[in-house]
PDB file of N, CA, C and O in Angstrom:
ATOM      1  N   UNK A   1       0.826  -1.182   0.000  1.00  0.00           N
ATOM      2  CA  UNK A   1       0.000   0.000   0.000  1.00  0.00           C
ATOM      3  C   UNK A   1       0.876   1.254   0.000  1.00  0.00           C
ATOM      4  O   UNK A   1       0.621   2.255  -0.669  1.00  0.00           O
ATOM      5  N   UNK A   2       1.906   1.115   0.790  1.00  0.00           N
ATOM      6  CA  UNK A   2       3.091   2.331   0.947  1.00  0.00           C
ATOM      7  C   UNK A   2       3.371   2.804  -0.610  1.00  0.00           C
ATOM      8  O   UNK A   2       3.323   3.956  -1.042  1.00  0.00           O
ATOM      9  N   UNK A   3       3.774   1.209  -1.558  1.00  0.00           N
ATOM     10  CA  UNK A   3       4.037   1.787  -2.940  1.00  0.00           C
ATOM     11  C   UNK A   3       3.022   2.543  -3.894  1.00  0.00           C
ATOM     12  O   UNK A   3       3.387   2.991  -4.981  1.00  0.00           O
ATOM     13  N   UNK A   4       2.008   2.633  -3.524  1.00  0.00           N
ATOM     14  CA  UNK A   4       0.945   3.280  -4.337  1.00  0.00           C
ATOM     15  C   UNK A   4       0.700   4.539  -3.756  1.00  0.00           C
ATOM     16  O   UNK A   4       0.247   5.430  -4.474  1.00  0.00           O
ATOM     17  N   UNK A   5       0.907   4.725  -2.690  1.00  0.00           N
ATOM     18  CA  UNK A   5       1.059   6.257  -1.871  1.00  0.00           C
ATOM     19  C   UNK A   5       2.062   7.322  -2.594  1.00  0.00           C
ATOM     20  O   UNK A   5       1.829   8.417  -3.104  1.00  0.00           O
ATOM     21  N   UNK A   6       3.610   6.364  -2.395  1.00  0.00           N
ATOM     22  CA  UNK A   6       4.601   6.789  -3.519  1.00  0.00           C
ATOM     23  C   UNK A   6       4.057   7.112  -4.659  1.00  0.00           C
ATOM     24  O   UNK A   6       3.975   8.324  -4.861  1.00  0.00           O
ATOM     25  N   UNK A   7       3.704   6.495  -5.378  1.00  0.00           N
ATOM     26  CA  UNK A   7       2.911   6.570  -7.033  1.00  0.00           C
ATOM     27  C   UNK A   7       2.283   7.686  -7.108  1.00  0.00           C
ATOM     28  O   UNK A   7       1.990   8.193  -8.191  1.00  0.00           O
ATOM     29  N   UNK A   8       1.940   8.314  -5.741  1.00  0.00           N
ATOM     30  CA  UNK A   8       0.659   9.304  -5.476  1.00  0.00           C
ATOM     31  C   UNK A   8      -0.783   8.816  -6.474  1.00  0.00           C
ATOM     32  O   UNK A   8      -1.311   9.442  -7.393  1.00  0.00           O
ATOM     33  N   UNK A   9      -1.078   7.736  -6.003  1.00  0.00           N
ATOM     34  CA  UNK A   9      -2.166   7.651  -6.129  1.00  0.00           C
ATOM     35  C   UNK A   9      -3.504   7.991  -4.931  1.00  0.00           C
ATOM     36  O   UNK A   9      -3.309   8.202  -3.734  1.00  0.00           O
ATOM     37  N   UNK A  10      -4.463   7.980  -5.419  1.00  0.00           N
ATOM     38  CA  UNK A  10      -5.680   8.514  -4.136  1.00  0.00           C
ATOM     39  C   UNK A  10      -6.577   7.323  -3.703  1.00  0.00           C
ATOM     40  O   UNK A  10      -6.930   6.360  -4.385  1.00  0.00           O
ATOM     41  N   UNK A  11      -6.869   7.622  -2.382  1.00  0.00           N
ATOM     42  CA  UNK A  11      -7.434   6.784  -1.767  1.00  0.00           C
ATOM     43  C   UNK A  11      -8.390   5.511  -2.294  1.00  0.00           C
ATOM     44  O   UNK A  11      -8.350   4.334  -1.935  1.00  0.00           O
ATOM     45  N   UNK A  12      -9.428   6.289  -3.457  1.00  0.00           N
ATOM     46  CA  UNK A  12      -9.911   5.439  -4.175  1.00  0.00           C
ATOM     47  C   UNK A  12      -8.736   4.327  -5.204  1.00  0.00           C
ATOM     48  O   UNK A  12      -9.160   3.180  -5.340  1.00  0.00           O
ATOM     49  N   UNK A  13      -7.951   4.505  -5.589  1.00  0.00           N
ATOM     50  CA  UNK A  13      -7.010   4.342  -6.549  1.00  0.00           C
ATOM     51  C   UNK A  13      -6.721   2.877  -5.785  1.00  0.00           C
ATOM     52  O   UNK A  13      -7.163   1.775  -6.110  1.00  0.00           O
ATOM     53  N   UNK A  14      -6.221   3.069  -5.152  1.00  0.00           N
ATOM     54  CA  UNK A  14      -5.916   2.170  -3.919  1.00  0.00           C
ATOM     55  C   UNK A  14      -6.193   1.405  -3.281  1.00  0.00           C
ATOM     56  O   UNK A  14      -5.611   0.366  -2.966  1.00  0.00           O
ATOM     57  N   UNK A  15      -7.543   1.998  -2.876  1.00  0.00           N
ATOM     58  CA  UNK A  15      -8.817   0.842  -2.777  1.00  0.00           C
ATOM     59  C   UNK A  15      -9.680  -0.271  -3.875  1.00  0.00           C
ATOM     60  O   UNK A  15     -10.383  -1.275  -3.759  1.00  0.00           O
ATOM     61  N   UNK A  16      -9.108   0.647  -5.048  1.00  0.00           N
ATOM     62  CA  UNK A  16      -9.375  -0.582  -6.134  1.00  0.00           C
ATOM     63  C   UNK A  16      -8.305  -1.510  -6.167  1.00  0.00           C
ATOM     64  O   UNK A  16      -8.507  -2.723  -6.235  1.00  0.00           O
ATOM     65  N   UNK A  17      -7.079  -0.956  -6.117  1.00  0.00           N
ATOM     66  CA  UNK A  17      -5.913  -1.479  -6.727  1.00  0.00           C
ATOM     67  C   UNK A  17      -5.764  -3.093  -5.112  1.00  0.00           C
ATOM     68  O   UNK A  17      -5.369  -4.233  -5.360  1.00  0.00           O
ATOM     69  N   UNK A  18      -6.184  -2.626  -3.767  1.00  0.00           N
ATOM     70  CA  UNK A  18      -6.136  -3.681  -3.146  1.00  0.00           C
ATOM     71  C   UNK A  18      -6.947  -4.130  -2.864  1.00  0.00           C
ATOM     72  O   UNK A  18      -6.605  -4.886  -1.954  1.00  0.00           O
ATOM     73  N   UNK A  19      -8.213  -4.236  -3.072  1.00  0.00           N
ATOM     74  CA  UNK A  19      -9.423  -4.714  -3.495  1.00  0.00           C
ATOM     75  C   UNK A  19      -9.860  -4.316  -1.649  1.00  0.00           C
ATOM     76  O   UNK A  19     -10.193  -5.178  -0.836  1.00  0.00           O
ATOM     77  N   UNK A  20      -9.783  -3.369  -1.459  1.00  0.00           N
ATOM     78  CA  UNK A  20     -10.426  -2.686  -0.133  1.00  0.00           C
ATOM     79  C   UNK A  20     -11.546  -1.258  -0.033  1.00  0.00           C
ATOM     80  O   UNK A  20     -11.518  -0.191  -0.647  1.00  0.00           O
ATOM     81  N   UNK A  21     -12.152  -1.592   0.634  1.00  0.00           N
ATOM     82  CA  UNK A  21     -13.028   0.221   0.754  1.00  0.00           C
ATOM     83  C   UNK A  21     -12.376   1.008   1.042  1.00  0.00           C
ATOM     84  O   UNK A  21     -11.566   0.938   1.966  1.00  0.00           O
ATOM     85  N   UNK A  22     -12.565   1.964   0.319  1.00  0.00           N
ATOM     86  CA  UNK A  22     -11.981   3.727   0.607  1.00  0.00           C
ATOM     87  C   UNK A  22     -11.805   3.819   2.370  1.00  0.00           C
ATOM     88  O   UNK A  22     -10.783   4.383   2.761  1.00  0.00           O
ATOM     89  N   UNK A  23     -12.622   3.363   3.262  1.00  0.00           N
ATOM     90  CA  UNK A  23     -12.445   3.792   4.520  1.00  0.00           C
ATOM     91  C   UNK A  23     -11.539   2.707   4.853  1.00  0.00           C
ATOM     92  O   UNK A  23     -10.636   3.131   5.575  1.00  0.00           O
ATOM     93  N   UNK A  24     -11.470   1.847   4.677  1.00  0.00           N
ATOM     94  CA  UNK A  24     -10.480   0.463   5.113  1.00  0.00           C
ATOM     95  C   UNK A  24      -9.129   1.034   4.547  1.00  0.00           C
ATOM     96  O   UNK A  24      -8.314   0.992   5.468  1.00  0.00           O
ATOM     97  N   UNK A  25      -8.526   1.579   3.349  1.00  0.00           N
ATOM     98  CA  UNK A  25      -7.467   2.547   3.080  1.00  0.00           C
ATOM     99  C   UNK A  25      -7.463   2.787   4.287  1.00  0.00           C
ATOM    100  O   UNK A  25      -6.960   2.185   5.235  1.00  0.00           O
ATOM    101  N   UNK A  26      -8.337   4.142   4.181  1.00  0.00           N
ATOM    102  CA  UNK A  26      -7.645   5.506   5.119  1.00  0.00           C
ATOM    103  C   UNK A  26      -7.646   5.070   6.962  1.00  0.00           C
ATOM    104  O   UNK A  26      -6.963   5.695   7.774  1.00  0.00           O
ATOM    105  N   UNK A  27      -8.533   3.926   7.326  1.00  0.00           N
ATOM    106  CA  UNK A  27      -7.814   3.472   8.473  1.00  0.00           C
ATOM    107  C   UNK A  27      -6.014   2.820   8.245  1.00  0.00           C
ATOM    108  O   UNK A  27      -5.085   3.227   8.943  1.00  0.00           O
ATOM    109  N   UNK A  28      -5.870   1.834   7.203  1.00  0.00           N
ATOM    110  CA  UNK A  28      -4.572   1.671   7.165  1.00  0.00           C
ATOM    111  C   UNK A  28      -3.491   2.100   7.371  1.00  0.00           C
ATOM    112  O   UNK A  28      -2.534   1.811   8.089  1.00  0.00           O
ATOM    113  N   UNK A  29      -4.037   3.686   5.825  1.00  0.00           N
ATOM    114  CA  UNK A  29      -2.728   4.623   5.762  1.00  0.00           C
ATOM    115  C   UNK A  29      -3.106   5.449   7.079  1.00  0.00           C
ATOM    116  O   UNK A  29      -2.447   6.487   7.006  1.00  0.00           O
ATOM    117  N   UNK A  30      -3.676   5.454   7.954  1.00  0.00           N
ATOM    118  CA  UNK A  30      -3.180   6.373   9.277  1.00  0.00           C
ATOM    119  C   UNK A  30      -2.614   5.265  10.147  1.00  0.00           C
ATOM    120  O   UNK A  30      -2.040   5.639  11.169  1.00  0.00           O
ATOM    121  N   UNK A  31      -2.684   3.931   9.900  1.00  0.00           N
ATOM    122  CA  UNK A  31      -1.878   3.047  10.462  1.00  0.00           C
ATOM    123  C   UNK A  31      -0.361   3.503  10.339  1.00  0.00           C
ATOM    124  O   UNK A  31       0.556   3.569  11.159  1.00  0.00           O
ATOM    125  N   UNK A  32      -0.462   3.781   9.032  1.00  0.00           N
ATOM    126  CA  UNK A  32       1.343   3.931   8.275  1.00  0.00           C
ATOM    127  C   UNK A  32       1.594   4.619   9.473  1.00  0.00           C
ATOM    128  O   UNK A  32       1.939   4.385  10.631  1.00  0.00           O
ATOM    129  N   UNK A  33       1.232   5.723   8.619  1.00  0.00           N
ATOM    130  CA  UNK A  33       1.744   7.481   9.253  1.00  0.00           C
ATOM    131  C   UNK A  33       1.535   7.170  10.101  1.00  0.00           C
ATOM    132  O   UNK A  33       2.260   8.145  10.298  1.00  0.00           O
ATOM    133  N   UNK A  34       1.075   6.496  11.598  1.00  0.00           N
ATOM    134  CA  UNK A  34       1.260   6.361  12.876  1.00  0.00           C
ATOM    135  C   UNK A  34       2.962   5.584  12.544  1.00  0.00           C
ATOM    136  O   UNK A  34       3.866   6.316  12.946  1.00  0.00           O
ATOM    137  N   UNK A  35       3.280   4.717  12.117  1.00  0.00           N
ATOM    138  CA  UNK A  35       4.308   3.757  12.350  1.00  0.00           C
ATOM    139  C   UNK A  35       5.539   4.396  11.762  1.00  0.00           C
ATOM    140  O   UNK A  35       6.696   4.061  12.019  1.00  0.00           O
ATOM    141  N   UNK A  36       5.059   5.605  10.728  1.00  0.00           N
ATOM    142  CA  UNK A  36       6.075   6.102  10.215  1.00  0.00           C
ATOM    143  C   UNK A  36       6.223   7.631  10.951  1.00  0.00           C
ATOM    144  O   UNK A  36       6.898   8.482  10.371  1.00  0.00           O
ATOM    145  N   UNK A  37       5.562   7.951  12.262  1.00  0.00           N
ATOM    146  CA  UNK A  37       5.772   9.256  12.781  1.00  0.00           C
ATOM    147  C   UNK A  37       5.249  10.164  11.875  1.00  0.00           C
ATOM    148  O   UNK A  37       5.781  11.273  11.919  1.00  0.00           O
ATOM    149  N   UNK A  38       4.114   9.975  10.842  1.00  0.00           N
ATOM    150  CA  UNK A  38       4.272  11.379  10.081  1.00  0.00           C
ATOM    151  C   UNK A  38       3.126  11.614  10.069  1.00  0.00           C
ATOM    152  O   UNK A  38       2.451  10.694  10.532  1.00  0.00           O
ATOM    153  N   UNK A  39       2.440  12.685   9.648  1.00  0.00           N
ATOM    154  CA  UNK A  39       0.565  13.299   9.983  1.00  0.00           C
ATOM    155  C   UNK A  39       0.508  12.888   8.457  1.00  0.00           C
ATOM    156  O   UNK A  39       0.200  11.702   8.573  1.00  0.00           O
ATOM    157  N   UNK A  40       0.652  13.218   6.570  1.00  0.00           N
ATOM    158  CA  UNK A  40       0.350  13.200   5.356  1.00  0.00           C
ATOM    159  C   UNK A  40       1.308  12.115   4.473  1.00  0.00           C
ATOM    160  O   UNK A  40       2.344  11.525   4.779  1.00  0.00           O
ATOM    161  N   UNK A  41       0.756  12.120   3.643  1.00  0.00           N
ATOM    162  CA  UNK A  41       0.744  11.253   2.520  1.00  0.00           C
ATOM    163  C   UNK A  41       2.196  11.364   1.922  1.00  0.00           C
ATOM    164  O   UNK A  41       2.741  10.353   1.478  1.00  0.00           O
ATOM    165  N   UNK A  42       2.909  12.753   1.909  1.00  0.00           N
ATOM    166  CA  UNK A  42       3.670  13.611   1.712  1.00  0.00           C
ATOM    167  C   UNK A  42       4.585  13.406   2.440  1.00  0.00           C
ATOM    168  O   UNK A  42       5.737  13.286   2.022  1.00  0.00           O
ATOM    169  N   UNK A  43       4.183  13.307   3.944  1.00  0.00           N
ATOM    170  CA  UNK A  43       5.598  12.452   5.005  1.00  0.00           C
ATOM    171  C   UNK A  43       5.922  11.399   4.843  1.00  0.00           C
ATOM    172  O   UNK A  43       7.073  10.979   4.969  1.00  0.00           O
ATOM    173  N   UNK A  44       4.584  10.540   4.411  1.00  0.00           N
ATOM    174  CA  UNK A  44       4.620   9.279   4.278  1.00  0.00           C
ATOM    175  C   UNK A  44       6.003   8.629   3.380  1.00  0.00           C
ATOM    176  O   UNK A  44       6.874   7.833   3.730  1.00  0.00           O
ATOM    177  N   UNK A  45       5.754   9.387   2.019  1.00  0.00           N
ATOM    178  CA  UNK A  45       6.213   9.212   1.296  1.00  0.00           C
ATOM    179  C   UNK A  45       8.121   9.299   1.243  1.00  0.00           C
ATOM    180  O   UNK A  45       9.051   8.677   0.729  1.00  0.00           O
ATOM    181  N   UNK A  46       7.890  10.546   2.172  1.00  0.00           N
ATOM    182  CA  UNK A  46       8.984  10.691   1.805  1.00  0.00           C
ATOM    183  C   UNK A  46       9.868   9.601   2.823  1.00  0.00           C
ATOM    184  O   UNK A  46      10.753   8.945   2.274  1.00  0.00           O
ATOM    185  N   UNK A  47       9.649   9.426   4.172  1.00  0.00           N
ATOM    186  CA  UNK A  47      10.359   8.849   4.856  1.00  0.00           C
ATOM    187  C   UNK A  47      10.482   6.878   4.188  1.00  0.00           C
ATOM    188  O   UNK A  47      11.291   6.007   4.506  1.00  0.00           O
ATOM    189  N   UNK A  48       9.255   6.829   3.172  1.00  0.00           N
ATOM    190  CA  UNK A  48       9.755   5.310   2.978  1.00  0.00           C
ATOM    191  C   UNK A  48      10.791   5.807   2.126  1.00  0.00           C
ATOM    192  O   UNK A  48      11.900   5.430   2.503  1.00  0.00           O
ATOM    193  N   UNK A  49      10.804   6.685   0.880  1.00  0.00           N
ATOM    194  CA  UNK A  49      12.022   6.613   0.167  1.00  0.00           C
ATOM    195  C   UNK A  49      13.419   7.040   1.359  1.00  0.00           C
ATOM    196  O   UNK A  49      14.484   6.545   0.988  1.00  0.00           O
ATOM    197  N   UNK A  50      13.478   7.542   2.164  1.00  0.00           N
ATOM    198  CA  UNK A  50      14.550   7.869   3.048  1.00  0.00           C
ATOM    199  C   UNK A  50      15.109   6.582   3.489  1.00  0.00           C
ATOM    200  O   UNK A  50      16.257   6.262   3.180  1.00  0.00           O
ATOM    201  N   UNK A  51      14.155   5.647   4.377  1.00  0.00           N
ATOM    202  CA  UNK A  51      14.375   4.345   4.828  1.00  0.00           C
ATOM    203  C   UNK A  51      14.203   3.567   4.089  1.00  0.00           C
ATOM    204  O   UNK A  51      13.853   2.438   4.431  1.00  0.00           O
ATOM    205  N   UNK A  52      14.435   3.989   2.558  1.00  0.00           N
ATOM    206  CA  UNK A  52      14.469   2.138   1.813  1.00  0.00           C
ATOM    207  C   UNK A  52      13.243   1.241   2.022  1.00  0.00           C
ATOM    208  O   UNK A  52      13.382   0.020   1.958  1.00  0.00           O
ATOM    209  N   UNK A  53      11.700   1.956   2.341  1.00  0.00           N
ATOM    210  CA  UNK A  53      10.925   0.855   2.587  1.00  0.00           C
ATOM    211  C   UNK A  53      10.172   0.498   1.116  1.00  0.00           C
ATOM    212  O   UNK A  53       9.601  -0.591   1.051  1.00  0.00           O
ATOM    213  N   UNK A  54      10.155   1.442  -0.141  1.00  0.00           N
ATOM    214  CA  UNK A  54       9.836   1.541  -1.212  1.00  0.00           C
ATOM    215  C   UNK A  54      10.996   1.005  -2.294  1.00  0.00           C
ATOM    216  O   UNK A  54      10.781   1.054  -3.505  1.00  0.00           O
TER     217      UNK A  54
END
């Protein structure tokens, strides 16, 4: 899911692409950003490319 964040794709995008509901995403990705310390999509992003998780 992290790699499609990268991609900047949107919530819906995402939810097709992992065969999940739009709200099942956005509980996830605030899973991330809890695990990755960051509040946006934008932190998200950047700290997986920082740490090699992408």
């Amino acid at each position: 899911m992290l790699q499609l964040v990268v991609a900047e794709k949107t919530d819906r995008e995402i939810a097709q692409n992992v065969n999940l509901s739009e709200r099942a995403v956005r509980k996830e990705l605030r899973r991330i950003y809890d695990k990755l310390e960051v509040n946006c999509r934008a932190g998200a992003a950047y700290k997986a490319g920082k740490q090699s998780l992408v």
